[in-house]
C-alpha positions in Angstrom: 0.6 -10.7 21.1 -0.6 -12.4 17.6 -3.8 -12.2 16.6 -5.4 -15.1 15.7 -6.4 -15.0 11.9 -10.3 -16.1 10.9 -10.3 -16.1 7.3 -7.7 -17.4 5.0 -9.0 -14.4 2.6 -12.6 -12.9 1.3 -13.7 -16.4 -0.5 -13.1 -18.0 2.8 -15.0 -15.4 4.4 -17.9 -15.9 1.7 -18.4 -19.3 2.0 -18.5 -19.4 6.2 -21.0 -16.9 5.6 -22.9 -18.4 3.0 -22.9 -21.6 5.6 -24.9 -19.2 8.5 -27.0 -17.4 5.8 -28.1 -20.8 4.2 -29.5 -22.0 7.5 -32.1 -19.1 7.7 -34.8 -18.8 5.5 -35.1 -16.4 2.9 -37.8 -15.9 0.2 -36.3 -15.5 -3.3 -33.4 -12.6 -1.6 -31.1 -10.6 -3.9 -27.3 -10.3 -2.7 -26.0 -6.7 -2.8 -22.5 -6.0 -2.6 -20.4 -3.2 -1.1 -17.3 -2.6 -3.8 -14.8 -3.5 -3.6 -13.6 -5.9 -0.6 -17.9 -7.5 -0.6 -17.8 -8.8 -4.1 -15.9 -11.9 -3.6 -17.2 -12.4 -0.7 -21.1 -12.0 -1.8 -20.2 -14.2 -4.7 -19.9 -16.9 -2.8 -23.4 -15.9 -0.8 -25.0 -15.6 -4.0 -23.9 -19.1 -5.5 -24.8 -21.1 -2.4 -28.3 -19.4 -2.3 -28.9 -19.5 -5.9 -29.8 -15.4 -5.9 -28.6 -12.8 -7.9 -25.7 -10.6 -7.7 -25.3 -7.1 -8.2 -23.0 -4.1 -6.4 -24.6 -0.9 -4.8 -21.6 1.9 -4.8 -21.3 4.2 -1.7 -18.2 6.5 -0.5 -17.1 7.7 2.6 -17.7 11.7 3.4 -14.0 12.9 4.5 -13.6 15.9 6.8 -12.2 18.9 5.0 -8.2 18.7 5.3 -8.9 15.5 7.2 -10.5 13.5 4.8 -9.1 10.2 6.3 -12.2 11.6 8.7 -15.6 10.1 7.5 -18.6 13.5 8.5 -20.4 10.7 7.0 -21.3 8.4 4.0 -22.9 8.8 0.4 -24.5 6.4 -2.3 -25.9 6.6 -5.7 -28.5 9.1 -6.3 -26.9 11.3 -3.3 -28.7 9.5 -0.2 -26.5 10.7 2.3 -26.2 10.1 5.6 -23.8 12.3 8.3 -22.5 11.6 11.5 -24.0 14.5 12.7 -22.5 13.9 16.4 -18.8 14.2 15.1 -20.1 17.4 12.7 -21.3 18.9 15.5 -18.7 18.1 17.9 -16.3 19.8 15.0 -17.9 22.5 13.9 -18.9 21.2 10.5 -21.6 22.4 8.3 -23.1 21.1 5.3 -21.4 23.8 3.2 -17.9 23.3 4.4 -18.6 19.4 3.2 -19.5 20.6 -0.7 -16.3 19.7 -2.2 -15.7 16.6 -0.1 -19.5 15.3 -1.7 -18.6 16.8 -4.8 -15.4 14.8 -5.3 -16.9 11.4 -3.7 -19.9 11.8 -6.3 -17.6 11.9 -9.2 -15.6 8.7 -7.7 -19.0 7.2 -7.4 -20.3 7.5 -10.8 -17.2 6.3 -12.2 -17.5 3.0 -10.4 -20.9 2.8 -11.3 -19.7 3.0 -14.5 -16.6 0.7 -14.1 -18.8 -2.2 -12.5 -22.3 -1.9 -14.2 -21.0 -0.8 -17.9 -24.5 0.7 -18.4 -26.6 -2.1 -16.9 -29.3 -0.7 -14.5 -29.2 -1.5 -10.9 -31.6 -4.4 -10.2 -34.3 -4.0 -8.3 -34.8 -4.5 -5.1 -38.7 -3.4 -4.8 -40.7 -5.6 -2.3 -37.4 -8.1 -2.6 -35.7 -9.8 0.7 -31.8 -7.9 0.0 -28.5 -9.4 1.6 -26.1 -6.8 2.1 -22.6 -7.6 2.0 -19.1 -6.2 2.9 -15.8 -7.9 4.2 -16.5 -6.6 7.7 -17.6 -3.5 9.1 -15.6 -1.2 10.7 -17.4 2.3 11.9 -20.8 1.5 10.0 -22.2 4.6 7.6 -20.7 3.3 4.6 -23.0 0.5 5.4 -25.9 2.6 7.0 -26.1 5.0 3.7 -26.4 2.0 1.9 -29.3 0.5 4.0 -31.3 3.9 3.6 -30.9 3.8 -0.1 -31.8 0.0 -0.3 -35.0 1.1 1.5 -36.0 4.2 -0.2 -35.9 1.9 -3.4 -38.8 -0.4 -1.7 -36.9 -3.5 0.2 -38.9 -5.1 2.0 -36.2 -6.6 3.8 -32.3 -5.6 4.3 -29.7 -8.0 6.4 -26.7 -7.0 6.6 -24.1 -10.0 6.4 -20.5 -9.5 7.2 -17.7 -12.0 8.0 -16.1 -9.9 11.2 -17.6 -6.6 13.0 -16.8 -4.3 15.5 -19.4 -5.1 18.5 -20.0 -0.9 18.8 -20.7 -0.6 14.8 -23.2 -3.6 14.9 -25.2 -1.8 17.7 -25.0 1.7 15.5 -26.7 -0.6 12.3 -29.5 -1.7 14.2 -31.6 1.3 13.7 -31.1 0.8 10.1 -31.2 -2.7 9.3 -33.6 -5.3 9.5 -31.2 -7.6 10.7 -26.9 -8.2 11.1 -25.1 -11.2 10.7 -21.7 -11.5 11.9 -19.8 -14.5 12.6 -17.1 -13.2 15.0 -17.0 -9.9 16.8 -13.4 -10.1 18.0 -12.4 -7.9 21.2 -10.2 -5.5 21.2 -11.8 -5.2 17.1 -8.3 -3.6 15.8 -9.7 -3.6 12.1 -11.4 -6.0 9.4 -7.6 -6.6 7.5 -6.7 -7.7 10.7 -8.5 -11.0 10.7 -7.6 -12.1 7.7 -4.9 -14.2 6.3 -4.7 -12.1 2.2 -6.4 -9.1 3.1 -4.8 -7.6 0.1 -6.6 -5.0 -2.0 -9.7 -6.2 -4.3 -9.4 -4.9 -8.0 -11.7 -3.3 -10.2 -10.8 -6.1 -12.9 -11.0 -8.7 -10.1 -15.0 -6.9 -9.3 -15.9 -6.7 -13.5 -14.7 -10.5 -13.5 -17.2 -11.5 -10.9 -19.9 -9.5 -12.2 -19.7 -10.1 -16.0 -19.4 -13.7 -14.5 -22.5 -13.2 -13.2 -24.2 -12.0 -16.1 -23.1 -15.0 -18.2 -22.8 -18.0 -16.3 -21.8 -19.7 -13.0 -18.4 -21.2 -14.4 -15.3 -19.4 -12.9 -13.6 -16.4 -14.6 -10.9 -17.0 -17.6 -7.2 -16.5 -15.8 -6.2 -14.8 -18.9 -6.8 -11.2 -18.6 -3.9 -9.8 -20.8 -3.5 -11.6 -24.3 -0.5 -12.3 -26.1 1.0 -9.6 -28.7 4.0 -10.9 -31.3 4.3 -6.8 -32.8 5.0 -6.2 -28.3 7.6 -9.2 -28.4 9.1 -8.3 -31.7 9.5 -4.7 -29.9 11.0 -6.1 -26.9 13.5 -8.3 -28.8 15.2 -4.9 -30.7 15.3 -3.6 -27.0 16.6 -6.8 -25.0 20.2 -7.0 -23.5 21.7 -9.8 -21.9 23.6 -8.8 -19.0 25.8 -11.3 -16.9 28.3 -8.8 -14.9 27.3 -5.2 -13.7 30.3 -3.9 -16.8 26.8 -4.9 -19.3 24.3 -2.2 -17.3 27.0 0.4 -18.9 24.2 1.8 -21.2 22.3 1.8 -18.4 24.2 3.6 -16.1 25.5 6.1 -18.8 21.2 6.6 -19.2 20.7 7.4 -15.7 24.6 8.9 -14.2 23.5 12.5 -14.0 20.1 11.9 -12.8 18.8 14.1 -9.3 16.8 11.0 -8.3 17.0 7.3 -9.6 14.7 4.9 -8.4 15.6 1.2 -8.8 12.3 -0.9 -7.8 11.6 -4.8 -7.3 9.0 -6.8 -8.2 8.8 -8.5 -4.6 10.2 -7.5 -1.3 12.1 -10.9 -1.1 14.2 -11.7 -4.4 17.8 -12.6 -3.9 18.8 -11.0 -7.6 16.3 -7.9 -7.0 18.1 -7.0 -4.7 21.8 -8.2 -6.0 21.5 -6.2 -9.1 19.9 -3.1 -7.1 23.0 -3.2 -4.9 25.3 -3.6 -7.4 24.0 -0.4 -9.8 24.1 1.2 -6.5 27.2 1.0 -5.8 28.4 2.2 -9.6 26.2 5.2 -8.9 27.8 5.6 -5.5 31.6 4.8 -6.6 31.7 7.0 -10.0 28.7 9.2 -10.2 29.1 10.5 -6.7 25.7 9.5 -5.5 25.0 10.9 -2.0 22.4 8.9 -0.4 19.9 5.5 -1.0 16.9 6.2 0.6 14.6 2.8 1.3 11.0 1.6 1.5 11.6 1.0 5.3 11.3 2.9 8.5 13.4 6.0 9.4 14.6 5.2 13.1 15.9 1.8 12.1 17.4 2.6 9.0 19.3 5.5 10.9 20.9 2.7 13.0 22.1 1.0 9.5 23.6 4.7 8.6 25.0 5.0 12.2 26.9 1.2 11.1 28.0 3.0 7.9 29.4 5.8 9.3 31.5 3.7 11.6 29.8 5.9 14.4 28.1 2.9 16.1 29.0 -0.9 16.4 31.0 -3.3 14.1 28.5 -6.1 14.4 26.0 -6.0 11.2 23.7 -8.8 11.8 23.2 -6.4 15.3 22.4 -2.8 14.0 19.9 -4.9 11.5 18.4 -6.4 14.5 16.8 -3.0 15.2 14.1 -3.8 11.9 11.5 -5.0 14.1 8.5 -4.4 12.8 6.9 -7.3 10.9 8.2 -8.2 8.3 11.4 -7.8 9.3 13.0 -9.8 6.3 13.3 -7.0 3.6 15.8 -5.1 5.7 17.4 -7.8 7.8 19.1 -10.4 5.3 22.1 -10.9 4.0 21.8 -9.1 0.8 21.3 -5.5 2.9 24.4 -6.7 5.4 26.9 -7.3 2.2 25.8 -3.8 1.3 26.1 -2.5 4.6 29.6 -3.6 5.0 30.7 -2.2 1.3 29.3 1.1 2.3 30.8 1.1 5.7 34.4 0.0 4.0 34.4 3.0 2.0 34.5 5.0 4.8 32.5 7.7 3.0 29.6 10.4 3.9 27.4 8.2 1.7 24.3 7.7 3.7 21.4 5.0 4.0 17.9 6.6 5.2 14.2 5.2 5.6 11.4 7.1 3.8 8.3 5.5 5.6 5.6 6.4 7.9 4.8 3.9 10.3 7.4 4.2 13.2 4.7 6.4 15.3 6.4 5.8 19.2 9.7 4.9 17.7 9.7 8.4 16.2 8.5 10.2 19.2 11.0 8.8 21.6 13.7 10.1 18.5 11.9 13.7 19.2 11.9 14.2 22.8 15.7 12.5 22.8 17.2 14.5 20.3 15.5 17.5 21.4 17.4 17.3 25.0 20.7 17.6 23.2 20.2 21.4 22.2 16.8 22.6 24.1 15.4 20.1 27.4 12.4 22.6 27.8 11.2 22.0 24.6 12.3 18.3 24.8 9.7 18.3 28.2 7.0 20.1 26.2 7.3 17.7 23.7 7.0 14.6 26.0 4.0 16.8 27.9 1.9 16.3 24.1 2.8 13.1 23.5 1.6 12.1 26.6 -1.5 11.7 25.2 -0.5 8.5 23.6 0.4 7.3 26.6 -2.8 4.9 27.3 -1.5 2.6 24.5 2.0 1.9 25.7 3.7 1.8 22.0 0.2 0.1 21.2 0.1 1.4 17.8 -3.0 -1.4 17.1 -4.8 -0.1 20.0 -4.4 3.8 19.1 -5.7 3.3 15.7 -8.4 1.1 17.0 -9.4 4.3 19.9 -9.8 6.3 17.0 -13.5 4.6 16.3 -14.9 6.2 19.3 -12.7 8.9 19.7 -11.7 10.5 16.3 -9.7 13.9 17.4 -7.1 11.2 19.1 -4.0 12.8 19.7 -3.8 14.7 16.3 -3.3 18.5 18.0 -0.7 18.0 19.9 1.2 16.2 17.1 0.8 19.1 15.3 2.2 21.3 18.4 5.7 19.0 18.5 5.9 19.3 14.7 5.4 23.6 15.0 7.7 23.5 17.6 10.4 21.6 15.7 9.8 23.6 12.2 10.2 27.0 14.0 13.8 26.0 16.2 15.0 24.6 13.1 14.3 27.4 11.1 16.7 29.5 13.3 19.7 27.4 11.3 21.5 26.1 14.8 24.5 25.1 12.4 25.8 23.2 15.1 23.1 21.0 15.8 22.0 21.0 12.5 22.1 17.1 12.3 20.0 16.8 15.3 17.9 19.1 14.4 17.3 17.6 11.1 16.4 13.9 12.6 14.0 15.3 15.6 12.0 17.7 12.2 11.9 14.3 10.3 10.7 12.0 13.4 8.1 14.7 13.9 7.2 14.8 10.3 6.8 10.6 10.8 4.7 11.1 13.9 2.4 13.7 11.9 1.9 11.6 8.8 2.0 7.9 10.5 -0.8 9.2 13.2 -3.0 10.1 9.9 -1.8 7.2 8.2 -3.3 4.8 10.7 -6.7 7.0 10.8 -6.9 5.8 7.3 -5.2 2.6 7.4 -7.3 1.0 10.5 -10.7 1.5 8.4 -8.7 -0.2 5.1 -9.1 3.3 3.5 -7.8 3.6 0.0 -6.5 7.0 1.1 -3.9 5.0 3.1 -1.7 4.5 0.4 -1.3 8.2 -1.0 -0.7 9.4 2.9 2.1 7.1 2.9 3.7 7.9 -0.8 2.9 11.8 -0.3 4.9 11.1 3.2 7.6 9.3 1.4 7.9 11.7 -1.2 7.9 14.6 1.7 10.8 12.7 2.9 12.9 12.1 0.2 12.5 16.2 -0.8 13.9 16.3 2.7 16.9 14.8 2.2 17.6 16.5 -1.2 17.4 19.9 0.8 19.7 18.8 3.5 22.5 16.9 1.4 22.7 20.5 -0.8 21.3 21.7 -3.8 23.8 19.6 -5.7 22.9 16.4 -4.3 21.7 13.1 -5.9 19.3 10.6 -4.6 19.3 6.6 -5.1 15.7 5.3 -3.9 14.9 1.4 -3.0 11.0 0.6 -3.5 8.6 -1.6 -4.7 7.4 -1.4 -8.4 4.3 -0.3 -7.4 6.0 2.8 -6.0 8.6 3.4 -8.3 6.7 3.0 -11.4 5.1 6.0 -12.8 1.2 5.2 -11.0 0.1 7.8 -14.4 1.0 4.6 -16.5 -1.2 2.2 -14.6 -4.7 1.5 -13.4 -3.7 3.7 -9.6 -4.7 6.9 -12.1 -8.3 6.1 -12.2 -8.1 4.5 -8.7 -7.1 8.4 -7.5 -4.2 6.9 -6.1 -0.5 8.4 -6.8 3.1 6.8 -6.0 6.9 8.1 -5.7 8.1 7.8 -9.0 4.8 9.8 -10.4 5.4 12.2 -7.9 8.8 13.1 -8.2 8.6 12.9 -12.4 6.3 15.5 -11.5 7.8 17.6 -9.7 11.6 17.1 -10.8 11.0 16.7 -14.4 10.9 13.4 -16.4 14.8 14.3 -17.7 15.8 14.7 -13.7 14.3 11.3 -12.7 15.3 7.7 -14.0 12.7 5.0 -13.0 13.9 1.5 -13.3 12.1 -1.9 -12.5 12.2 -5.6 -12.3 10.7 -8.4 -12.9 10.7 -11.7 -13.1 8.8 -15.1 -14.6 8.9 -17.4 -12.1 10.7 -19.2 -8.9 11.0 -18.8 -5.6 10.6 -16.0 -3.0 10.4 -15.5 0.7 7.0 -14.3 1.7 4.2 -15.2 3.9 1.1 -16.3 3.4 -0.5 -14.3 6.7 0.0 -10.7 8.1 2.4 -11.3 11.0 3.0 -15.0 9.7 5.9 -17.0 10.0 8.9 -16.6 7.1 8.1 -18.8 4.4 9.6 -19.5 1.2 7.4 -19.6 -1.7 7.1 -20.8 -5.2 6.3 -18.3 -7.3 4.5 -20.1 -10.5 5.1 -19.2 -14.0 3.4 -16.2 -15.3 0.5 -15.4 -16.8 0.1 -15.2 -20.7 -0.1 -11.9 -21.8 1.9 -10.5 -19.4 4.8 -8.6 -19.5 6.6 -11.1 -17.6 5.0 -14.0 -20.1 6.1 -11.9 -22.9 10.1 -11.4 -21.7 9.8 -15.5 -20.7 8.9 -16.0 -24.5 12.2 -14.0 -25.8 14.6 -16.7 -23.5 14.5 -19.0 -26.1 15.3 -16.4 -29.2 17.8 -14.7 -27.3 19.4 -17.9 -25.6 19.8 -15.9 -22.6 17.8 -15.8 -19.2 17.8 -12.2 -18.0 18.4 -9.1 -20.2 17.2 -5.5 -19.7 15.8 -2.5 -21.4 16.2 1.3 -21.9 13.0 3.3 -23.0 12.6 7.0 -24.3 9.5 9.0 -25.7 9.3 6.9 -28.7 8.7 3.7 -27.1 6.2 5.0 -25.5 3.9 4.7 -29.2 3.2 1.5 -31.1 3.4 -1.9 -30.1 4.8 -1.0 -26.1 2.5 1.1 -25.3 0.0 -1.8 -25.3 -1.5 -2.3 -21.6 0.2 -5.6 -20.0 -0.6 -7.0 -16.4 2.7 -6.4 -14.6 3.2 -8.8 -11.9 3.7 -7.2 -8.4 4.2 -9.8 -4.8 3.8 -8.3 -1.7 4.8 -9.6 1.5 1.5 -11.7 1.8 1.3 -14.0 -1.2 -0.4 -16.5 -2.2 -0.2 -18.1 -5.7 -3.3 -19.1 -5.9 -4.8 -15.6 -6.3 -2.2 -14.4 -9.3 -5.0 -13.5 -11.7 -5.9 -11.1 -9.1 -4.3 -8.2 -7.3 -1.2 -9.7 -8.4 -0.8 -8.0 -12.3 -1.2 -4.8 -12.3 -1.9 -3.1 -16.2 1.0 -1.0 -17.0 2.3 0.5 -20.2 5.7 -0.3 -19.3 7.5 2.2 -21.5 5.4 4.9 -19.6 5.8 3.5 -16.1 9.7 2.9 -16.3 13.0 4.4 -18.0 14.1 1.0 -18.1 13.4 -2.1 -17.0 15.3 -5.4 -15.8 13.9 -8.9 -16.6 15.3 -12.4 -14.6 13.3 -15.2 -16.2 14.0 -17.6 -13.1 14.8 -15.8 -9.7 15.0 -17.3 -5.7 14.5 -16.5 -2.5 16.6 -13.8 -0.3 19.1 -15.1 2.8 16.8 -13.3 5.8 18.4 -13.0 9.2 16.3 -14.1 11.2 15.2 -11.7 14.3 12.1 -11.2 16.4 9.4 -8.7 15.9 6.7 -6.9 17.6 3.7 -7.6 17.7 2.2 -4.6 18.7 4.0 -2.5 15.7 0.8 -2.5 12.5 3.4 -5.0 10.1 4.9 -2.3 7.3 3.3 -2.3 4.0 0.1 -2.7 5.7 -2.5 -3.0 4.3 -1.9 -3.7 0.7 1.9 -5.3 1.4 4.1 -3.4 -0.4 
């Protein structure tokens, strides 16, 4: 059953807030935020109550090996504070945390760094402090802050959030003076879950609010990037028009002999993103012998799809895509996918069409225990014993990662059994079932890495997104290894996993994608990284988790981006979309400028574009070439009905 959303998105959540906090009566307070998600929000506190602003960093403690576990929680000047009921339930020390503190303490001083550019933390002696954060999920993020509020002489700390957990509020209480929460929705599930935009808050979006402060009350400049004529000049000797796939020649003469080529998008619903992706795709497959596209989209369901393709299941299209389910079920089910479908199935070839992500957790484990009957039913039983323990949230996958608040060992051991089990049968080569074998390993992989992917994701973790990019990468290794030695990969992504994260601002974020990854461990001359883009137009989107199919208008883009920048050559070039092909030498001069790269997720709103929405990129670094489509519309989705229950994919940053 839908949720019902609270807040359109953090500013919402500021001012409803500021409405309660302005009704109580505070002498001369100080607003202190919790980076990143609090900043907007407190901005709008501090503005209504006329009190400054400043940011307190802290960082969750992560278990050793399970760091998506928090032992605890620690602030500037090391006040720590551990959960010493979980250390003690697992075993822990303080010396088996070192490294864990060691690493958070260098991620804190860098933020200090990134947010205060050397101004000192205000004080808060003998001063009334507001507290603020998006919503509080287990608490000691906030608790360590409290303590180191206190030690610093408040006189008084409240804690103000837009949504809580009812449990987590209780826990604060023995720290804080005093909580405010508007809404304590029950069953809790998560803060992103209350929240129309709930997508990730920047550290350019948390310097504009602070410098902001520092200046004056008038809103931030939407201008991050400026403009560059030596980067346009660059880009015109690059640009060419293309009107017919017979133009991507140098292109496809760049890339033919690649292991691995990624081809990204710049949304996940763009008629021509994925139109040209198909169509490169299918020179790769026809002439370069290509053995397999691999897709930002779940593995059981996209095995349906290669099931159509193989002609070993169905002739209806529009009813194998009916099997995407999860939310939103538009970037695999639409008619761009079904034409593509059809082509491959036509060819009556071995070519195959696979899912990389994580987050079909029962899906998978039903794939396990059924595939496992085929060639072994006692192991197929023991597997179905372990997984039992999942049975109290009937394909819940909301409600599991919601237990794991009060009971954080979940079912994590005996997914780790089923997955042993599964390595060590498959490792005897059963030749004949070497197919089945091969889909129960990689639906016990998925159940591994989705059950830790939803311990990070339900507390909006930034760890989230490298569980689910290592897992992606895990997978597509897979599926090198079991095509042959030989074989050659065509990969279907976002940007913001495609593009090389080392030519971005997800390097100093500690956050890694696909196309880093496998330059990394490929080799930059095994690996082609393409992506798109686009300057304005329409695209199908939604403006809430779970929300309804919309189409959107996606405005023009901002100057000074790279999108701003390839808008400006239409008019030189008299042509509307044109690509480029980079090599080590572009990577100097006037390209390797930073430019804000504009990325949509399936939640949009263009009303936010200055934030969350560019993301700096050197583009020669990030991509081998790139594709530019000055005006672009919406894909043709099929429409079908989703679940509920299934966390929506991309979760929770939407791509």
């Amino acid at each position: 059953m839908a949720q019902a959303i609270l807040f359109r998105d953090r500013v919402d959540a500021g001012r409803q807030l500021a409405s309660r906090l302005k009704s109580l009566s505070f002498r001369d307070p100080i607003v202190i935020a919790l980076p990143r998600g609090g900043v907007p929000v407190a901005k709008e506190i501090a503005e209504v109550l006329h009190a400054p602003l400043d940011v307190l960093i802290v960082r969750k403690i992560g278990v050793p090996r399970h760091h998506e576990l928090g032992a605890g929680a620690i602030s500037e000047d090391r006040v720590i504070l551990m959960n010493e009921k979980l250390m003690l339930r697992l075993g822990l020390t303080q010396s088996m945390l070192k490294e864990s503190v060691r690493k958070e303490t260098i991620e804190l001083n860098r933020r200090v760094e990134q947010f205060r550019q050397g101004r000192p933390f205000r004080s808060v002696k003998e001063r009334e402090v507001i507290l603020v954060d998006d919503g509080l999920a287990t608490g000691y993020t906030a608790a360590v802050a409290v303590k180191y509020l206190k030690s610093h002489g408040a006189r008084k700390v409240t804690l103000a959030v837009p949504v809580c957990a009812e449990e987590s509020a209780d826990f604060l209480a023995q720290y804080v003076d005093d909580v405010i929460c508007i809404r304590k929705p029950e069953p809790f599930f998560g803060v992103g879950m209350w929240y129309e935009d709930f997508e990730q808050t920047t550290d350019e979006e948390v310097k504009a609010l602070l410098e902001n402060e520092q200046r004056s009350p008038k809103t931030p400049s939407k201008e991050t990037f400026s403009h560059s004529n030596s980067y346009m000049n660059e880009l015109e000797k690059k640009a060419r028009p293309f009107h017919s796939i017979a133009d991507f020649e140098p292109l496809i003469e760049k890339i033919k002999n690649k292991k691995i080529v990624m081809i990204g998008e710049a949304t996940h619903g763009t008629h021509e993103f994925y139109e040209w992706r198909a169509a490169i795709s299918k020179e790769l497959i026809e002439k370069q012998g290509f053995n397999f596209v691999a897709v930002e989209g779940d593995w059981p369901p996209c095995d349906e799809l290669n099931q159509f393709v193989h002609q070993r299941r169905g002739e209806d299209i529009r009813q194998t895509l009916s099997s995407f389910d999860r939310w939103p079920t538009w970037m695999w089910a639409n008619k761009e996918i079904a034409g593509f479908a059809e082509w491959m199935r036509n060819r009556n070839s071995n070519v195959g069409f696979h899912g990389l992500d994580v987050y079909s957790l029962f899906d998978s484990m039903a794939r396990v225990v059924k595939q496992l009957e085929k060639i072994d039913p006692l192991m197929a039983r023991r597997a179905q014993v372990h997984y039992s323990c999942f049975d109290p949230y009937v394909h819940n996958e909301i409600g599991y990662a919601r237990s794991l608040y009060t009971f954080p060992e979940g079912c994590k051991e005996q997914v780790v059994q089923v997955l042993n089990e599964v390595v060590k049968k498959r490792v005897k080569k059963l030749k004949q079932a070497d197919e089945i074998l091969f889909d129960a390993l990689q639906n016990a992989r998925i159940v591994f890495n989705a059950e830790n992917y939803y311990r990070t994701m339900i507390e909006a973790n930034e760890d989230s997104w490298n569980v689910r990019d290592q897992h992606m990468m895990d997978t597509l290794d897979a599926l090198l290894e079991h095509y042959g030695s030989d074989s050659k990969a065509i990969v279907w992504e976002h940007n913001t996993h495609v593009g090389d994260y080392r030519a971005t601002d997800m390097l100093s974020h500690g956050q890694v994608n696909v196309g880093g990854l496998a330059r990394e461990k490929y080799g930059e001359s095994n690996v082609a990284l393409i992506g798109f883009g686009t300057y304005q137009g329409t695209v199908i989107a939604s403006h809430a988790w779970d929300g309804p199919v919309q189409t959107l208008v996606i405005p023009e883009a901002h100057s000074g981006s790279v999108e701003s920048e390839c808008h400006a050559l239409v008019s030189r070039l008299n042509q509307s979309q044109f690509f480029f092909l980079f090599d080590s030498s572009s990577r100097t001069g006037a390209l390797g400028e930073v430019k804000g790269h504009r990325a949509i997720g399936v939640v949009y709103d263009p009303r936010r574009e200055r934030f969350g929405n560019y993301v700096p990129t050197v583009l020669p670094q990030r991509y081998d070439g790139f594709i530019f489509i000055d005006e672009t519309r919406a894909l043709a989705p099929i429409q079908s009905k989703f679940d509920h229950e299934k966390i929506p994919e991309t979760w929770p940053l939407g791509r």
